[in-house]
C-alpha positions in Angstrom: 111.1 29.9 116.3 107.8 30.8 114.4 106.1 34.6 115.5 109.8 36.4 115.5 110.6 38.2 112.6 114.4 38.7 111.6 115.6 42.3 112.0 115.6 43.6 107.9 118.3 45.8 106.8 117.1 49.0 107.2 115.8 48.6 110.9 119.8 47.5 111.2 120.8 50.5 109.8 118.8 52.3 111.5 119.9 51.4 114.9 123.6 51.5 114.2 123.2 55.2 112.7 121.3 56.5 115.8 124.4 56.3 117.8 126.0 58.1 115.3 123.5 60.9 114.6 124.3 61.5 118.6 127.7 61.5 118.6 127.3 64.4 115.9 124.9 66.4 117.9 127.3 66.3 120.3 130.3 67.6 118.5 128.0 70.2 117.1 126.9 71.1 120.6 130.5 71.6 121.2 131.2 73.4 118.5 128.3 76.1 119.1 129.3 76.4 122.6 131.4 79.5 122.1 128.5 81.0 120.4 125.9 79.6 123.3 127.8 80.9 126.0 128.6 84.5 124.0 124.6 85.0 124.3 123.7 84.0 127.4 126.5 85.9 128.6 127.2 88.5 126.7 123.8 89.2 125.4 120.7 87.7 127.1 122.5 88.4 130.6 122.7 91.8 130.5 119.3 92.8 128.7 117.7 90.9 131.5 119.9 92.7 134.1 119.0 96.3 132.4 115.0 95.3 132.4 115.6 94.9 136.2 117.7 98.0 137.0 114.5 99.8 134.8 112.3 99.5 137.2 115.4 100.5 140.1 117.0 103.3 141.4 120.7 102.7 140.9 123.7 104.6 141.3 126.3 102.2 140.0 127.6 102.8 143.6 124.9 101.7 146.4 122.5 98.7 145.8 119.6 99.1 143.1 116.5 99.7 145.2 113.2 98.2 143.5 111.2 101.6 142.6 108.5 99.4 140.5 107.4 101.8 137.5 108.4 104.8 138.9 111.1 105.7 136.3 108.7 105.3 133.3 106.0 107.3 135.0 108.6 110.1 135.4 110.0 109.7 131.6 106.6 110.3 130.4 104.8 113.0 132.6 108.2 114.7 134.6 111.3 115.0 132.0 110.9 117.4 129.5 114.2 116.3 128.2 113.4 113.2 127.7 110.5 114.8 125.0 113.1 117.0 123.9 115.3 114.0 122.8 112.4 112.5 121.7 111.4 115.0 119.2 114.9 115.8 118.1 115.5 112.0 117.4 112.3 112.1 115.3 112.7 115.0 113.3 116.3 113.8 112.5 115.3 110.3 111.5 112.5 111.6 109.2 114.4 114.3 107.8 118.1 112.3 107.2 116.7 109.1 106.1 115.0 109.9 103.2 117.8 112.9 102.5 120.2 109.9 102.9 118.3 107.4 100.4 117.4 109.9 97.4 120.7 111.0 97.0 122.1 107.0 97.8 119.6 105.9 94.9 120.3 109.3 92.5 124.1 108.2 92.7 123.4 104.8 92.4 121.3 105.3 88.8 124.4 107.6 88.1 126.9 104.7 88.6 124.3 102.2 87.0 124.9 104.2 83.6 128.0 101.9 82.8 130.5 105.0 83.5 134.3 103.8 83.1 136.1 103.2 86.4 132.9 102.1 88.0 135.0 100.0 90.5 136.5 102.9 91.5 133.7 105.4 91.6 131.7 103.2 93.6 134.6 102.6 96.2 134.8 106.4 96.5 131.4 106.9 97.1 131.5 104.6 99.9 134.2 106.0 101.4 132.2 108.5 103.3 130.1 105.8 104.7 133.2 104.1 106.8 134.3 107.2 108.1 131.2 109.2 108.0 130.3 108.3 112.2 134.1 108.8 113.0 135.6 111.1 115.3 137.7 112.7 113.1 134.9 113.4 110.5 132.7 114.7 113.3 135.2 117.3 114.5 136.3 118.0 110.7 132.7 118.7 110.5 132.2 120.9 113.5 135.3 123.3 111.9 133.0 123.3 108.6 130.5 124.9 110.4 131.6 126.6 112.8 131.8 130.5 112.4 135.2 130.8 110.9 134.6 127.0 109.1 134.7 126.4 105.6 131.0 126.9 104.9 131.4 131.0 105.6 134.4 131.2 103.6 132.8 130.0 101.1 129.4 132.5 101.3 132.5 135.0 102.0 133.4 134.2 98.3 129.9 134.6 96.7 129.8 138.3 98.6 127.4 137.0 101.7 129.5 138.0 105.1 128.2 135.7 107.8 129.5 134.9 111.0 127.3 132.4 111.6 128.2 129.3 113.9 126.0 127.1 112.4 126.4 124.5 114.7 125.7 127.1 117.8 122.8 128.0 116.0 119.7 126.2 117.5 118.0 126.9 114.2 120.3 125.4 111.8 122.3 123.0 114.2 119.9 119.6 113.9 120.6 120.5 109.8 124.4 119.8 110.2 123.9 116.8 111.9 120.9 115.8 108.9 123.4 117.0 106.6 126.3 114.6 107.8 123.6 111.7 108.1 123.2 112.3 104.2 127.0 112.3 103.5 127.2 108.8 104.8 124.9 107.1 101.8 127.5 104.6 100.5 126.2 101.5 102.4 122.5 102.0 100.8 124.1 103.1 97.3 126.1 99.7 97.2 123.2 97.8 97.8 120.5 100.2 95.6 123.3 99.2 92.6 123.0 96.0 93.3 119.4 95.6 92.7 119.2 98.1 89.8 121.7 96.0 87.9 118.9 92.9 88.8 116.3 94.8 86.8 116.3 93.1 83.3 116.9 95.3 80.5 114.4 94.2 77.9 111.7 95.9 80.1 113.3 99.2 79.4 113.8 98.3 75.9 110.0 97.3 75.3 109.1 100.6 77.0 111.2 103.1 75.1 109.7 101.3 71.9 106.5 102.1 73.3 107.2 105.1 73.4 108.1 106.1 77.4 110.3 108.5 78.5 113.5 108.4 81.4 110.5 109.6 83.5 108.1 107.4 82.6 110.3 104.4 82.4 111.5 105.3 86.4 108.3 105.5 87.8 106.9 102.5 85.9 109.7 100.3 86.1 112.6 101.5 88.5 110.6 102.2 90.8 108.6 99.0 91.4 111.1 96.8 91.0 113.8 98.4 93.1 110.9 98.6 95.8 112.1 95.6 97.8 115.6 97.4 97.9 114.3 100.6 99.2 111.8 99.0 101.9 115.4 97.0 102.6 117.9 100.1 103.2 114.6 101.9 104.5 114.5 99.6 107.4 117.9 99.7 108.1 118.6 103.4 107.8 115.8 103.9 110.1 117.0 101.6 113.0 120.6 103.0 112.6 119.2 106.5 113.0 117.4 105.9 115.9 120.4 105.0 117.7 122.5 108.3 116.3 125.0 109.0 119.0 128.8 110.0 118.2 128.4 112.6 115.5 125.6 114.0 117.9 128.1 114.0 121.0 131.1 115.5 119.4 129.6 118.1 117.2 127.0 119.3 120.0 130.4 119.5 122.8 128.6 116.4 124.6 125.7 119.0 125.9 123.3 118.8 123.1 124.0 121.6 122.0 122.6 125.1 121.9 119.1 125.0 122.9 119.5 121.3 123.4 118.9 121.4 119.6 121.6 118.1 119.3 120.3 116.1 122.4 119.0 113.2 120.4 117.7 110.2 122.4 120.9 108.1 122.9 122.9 111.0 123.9 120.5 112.1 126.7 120.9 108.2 127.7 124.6 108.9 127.6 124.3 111.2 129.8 121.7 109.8 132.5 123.5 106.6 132.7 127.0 108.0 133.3 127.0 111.9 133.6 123.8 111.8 136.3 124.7 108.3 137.5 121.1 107.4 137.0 121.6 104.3 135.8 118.0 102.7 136.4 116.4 105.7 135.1 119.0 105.1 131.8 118.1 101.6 131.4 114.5 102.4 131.3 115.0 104.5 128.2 117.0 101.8 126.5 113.8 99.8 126.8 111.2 102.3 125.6 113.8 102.9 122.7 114.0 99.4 121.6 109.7 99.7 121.6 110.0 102.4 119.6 112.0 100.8 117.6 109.7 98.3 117.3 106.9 100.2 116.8 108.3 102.2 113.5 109.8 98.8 112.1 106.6 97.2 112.4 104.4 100.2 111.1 107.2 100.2 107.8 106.6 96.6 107.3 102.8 96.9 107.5 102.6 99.8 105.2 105.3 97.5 102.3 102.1 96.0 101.7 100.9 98.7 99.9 104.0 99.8 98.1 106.5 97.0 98.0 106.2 94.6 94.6 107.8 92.1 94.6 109.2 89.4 91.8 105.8 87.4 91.9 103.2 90.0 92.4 
């Protein structure tokens, strides 16, 4: 019959591969499943449920009852612990971060030499970072500075009798905690070698011909092209220190500490949510920490613009 066209060979392909393109997407379906129902469960579920209980008053015990923005309002204008944790957090973050990254990247150019045993050096230096959050380091490091710890045995030595308990000490016991945030650098040191052993090495070569020095040839070249790295474990550090919590809670006794000098932000959480049963009021922090966490991430990627070079700039 004239007017019908015979199917062509790719139209027949077509059609018989459609039905198998759909039996695929379902086998992948099933496969991602597990994965599906871990976030909606595990992770989409309850962040919705803590947004609610936010803006409740709830007890873990009696019914959450709808309080609208009444535990924000009293965060902000009625909790002067809540600013205390705020500014604690903050001055910890800006303080151990950078601590944390110059002497991850001064160890990292160390390594970067081509010392002998590098494999083992750099598993050493990383070390500190698996146990550096632990329990055990955090009470080993409460003994080091506590009035009879290590630390004034040491001045004892050198002819300076203190009996300082630097960690009761609200001057100097935020500084222990800084100091143990420092110890931790293997993760960013791992990744800083990485990236210096990226940087090509004729670049070095043209610029010692020319005549620059290890300073010169750091701040001209290291530098710039390590900056992706360093915006990298900048990011990272940042977030993790926000959410400091069990070297704060063991070395400060689970209190804060003297003075509330340790009370970072997630501890007084800690202890809203299961020491004050204020579990509303709790959940409502979460949520203005994850802002502010928001907040500094997006400020750091807006100021990379100005820093941050990258391969094809």
């Amino acid at each position: 019959m004239t007017g019908f066209a015979a199917p062509t060979a790719s139209a027949t392909s077509l059609a018989s591969a459609a039905p198998s393109r759909r039996r695929q997407g379902k086998w992948a379906l099933l496969f991602l499943s597990p994965w599906i129902v871990g976030l909606i469960l595990l992770t989409a579920g309850p962040l919705l449920a803590s947004l609610y209980l936010s803006f409740t008053k709830y007890d873990l015990l009696s019914d959450p009852v709808w309080t609208g923005f009444g535990n924000y309002i009293r965060m902000f204008t009625a909790d002067p612990l809540w600013w205390q944790s705020v500014r604690v957090t903050a001055i910890y973050v800006v303080i151990a971060v950078p601590l944390q990254l110059a002497l991850a990247l001064a160890l990292a150019l160390l390594l970067n030499r081509g010392i002998k045993g590098l494999g083992f050096w750099r598993a050493a230096f990383y070390v500190p970072s698996l146990f550096g959050s632990g329990v055990a380091v955090a009470i080993l490091w409460r003994e080091i500075f506590g009035s009879s710890g290590l630390l004034n045995q040491i001045l004892d030595l050198i002819g300076i009798h203190s009996t300082t308990s630097w960690i009761g000490d609200p001057t100097w016991s935020l500084g222990t905690l800084v100091l143990l945030r420092a110890w931790e650098f293997g993760s960013p040191m791992i990744i800083f070698l990485a990236g210096l052993r990226q940087i090509p090495q004729d670049l070095y070569e043209s610029a010692e011909i020319d005549g620059a020095g290890p300073v010169r040839r750091f701040f001209s070249i290291t530098l710039p092209m390590l900056s992706p790295i360093l915006f990298f474990n900048l990011v990272l550090q940042v977030i993790n220190a926000f959410q400091v919590f069990g070297s704060a809670f063991i070395i400060g006794g689970g209190t804060g500490g003297a003075g509330n000098s340790l009370l970072v932000y997630t501890l007084y959480l800690y202890q809203s949510a299961f020491g004050n049963f204020q579990m509303g009021y709790a959940a409502a922090m979460a949520w203005v920490l994850v802002v502010i966490i928001g907040i500094v991430t997006a400020v750091n990627f807006w100021f990379s613009r100005h820093w941050v070079q990258y391969a094809d700039d």
